[in-house]
C-alpha positions in Angstrom: 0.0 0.0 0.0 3.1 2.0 0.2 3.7 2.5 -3.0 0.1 3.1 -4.3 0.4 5.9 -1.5 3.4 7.3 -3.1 2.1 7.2 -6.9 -1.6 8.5 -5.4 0.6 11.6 -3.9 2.1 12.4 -6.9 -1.0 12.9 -8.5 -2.2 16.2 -9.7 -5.5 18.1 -8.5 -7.3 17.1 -11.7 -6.3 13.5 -12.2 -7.2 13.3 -8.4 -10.4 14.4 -8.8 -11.1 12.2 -12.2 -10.3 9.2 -10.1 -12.4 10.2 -7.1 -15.0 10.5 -9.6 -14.6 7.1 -11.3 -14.3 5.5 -7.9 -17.6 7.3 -6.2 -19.4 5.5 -10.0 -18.3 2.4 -9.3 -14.3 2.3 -10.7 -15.1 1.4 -14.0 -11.7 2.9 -15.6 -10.1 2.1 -12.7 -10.6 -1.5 -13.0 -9.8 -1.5 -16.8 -6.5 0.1 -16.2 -5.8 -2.9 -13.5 -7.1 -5.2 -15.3 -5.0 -4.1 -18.4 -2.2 -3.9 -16.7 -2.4 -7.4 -15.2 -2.9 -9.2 -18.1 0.2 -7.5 -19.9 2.3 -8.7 -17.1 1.0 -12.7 -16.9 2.0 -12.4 -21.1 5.1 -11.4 -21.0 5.6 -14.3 -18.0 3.9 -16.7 -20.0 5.5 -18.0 -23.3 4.7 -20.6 -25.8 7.3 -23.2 -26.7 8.2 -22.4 -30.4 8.3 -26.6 -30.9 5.2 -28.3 -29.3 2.9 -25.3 -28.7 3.1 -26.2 -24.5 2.4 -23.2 -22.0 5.8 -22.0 -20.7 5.5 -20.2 -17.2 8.9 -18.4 -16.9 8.7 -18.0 -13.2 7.9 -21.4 -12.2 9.7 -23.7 -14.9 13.1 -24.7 -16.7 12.9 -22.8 -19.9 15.6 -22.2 -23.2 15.3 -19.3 -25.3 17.7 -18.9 -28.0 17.8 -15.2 -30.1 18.5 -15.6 -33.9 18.4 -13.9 -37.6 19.8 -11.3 -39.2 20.7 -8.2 -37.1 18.1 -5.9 -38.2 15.3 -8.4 -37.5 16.3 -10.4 -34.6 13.6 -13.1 -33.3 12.7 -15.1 -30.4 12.0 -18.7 -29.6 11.6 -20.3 -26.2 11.3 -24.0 -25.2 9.9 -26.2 -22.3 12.7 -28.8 -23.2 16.2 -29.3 -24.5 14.8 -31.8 -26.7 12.4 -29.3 -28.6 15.0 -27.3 -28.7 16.8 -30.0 -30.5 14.2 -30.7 -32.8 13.5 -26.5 -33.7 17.9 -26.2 -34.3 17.8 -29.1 -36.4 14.9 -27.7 -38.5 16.7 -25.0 -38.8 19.7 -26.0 -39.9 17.9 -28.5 -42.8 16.1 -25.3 -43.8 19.2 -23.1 -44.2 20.8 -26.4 -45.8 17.7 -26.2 -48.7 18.4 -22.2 -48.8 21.7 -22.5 -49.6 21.7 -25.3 -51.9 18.5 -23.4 -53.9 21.0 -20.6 -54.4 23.6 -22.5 -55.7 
């Protein structure tokens, strides 16, 4: 409660009274922002394994991400296990094989 304390008093007058008035008719925007807010922060600590589609939790399991592409357009893949991440290198490698032997 601290630090809602802290953020309430570093309000000004007029955003003080716009949140007195959404409380007093019920907290509509209040709640939306909350509610907003909360689900941003379960997304980003909940990630999909790029191999068999499983529900990573970051906080509470063993998970590999690796970073790859070109420098301009770097992407993101994370894993619940070594062995999908196995399986999504050695993809990748047979896809840059078929790349590079296309442009041959």
């Amino acid at each position: 409660m601290k630090k809602v304390r802290q953020a309430i008093e570093s309000l000004g007058y007029e955003d003080l009274i716009n949140i007195q008035k959404d409380i007093l008719t019920g907290s509509t925007k209040l709640r939306g922002i909350i509610s907003s807010k909360l689900k941003d922060i379960e997304e980003a600590e909940c990630r999909i394994c790029a191999t068999c589609g499983s529900t990573i939790k970051i906080k509470e399991s063993d998970n590999f991400t690796i970073i790859f592409g070109p420098p301009d357009f770097k992407k993101r893949a994370s894993f619940c296990a070594l062995d999908c991440m196995e399986y999504f290198i050695t993809s990748l490698k047979r896809l840059s094989e078929k790349k590079a032997k296309a442009n041959i």
